[in-house]
N, C-alpha and C positions, 0 to 999 in steps of 0.2 A: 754098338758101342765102338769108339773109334779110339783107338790108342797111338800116341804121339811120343815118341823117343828121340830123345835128346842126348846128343855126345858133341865130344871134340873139346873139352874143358881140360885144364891141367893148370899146371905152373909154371911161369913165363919171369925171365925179368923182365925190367920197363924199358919198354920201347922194343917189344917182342911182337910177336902176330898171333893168334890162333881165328881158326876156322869152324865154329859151331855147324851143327847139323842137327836136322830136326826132319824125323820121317815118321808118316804118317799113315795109318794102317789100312785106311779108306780112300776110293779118290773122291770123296768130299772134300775134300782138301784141298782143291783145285776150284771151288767155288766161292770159297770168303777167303778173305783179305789174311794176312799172315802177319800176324807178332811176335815179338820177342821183347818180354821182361828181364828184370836183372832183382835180386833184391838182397842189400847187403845186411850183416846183422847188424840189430838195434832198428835197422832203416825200412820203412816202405816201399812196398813196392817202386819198378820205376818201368813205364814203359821206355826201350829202348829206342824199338824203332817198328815200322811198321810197312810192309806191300800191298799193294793191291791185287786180287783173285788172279788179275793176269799175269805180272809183274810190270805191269801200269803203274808209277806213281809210288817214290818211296817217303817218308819222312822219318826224321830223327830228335833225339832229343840231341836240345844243345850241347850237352856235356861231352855227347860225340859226334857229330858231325865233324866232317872230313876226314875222320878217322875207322868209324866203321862204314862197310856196304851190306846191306839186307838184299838177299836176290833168292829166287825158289827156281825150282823146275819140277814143274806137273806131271811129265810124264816119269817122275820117279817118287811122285809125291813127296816132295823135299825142299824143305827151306834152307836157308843157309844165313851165316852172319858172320862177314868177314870183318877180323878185329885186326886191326895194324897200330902201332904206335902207342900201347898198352901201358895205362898209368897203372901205380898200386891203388890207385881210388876206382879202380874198374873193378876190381874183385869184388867178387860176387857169384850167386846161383845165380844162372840163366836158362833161364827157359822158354820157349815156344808157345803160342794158343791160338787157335782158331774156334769160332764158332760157339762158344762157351769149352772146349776141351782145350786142357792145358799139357805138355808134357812134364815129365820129371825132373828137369832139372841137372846140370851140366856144372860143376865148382869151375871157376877160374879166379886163379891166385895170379897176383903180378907182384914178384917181388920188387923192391928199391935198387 
């Protein structure tokens, strides 16, 4: 069983930064591609954004682009998702998956 822990959430006003972290218990982690969801309430899921096993190749959803970077490092089995220029529509749990394993979840509040 692989376990995935997610930090670095908090409350930001807008146009704040924070830094998500997501480490991983196994270095399976190091073999699939690395995600990051968000899901606000009321709302569906949303993929944020997405790495490849290497850190080959990122994509995002529109809503943030140019604003977040998704980058990991393997030799600490760790994903990372740097958030800059933080709307209140950003708030939301976020959280990490690979593989079918997701972690728990990270709040990030962005006040007005």
């Amino acid at each position: 069983q692989v376990e995935l822990v997610d930090s670095g959430g908090g409350l930001v006003q807008a146009g704040g930064s924070l830094r998500l972290s997501c480490t991983a218990s196994h270095s399976a982690f190091t073999n699939y591609d690395l995600k990051w969801f968000r899901q606000a309430p009321g709302k569906a899921r949303e993929l944020v954004a997405r790495i490849g096993w290497n850190g080959v190749g990122t994509t995002y959803a529109d809503s943030v682009k140019g604003r977040f970077t998704i980058s990991r490092d393997n030799s600490k089995n760790t994903g990372y998702l740097q958030m800059n220029n933080l709307k209140p529509e950003d708030t939301a749990v976020y959280s990490c998956a690979f593989n079918g394993y997701r972690g728990q979840g990270t709040q990030v509040t962005v006040s007005a």
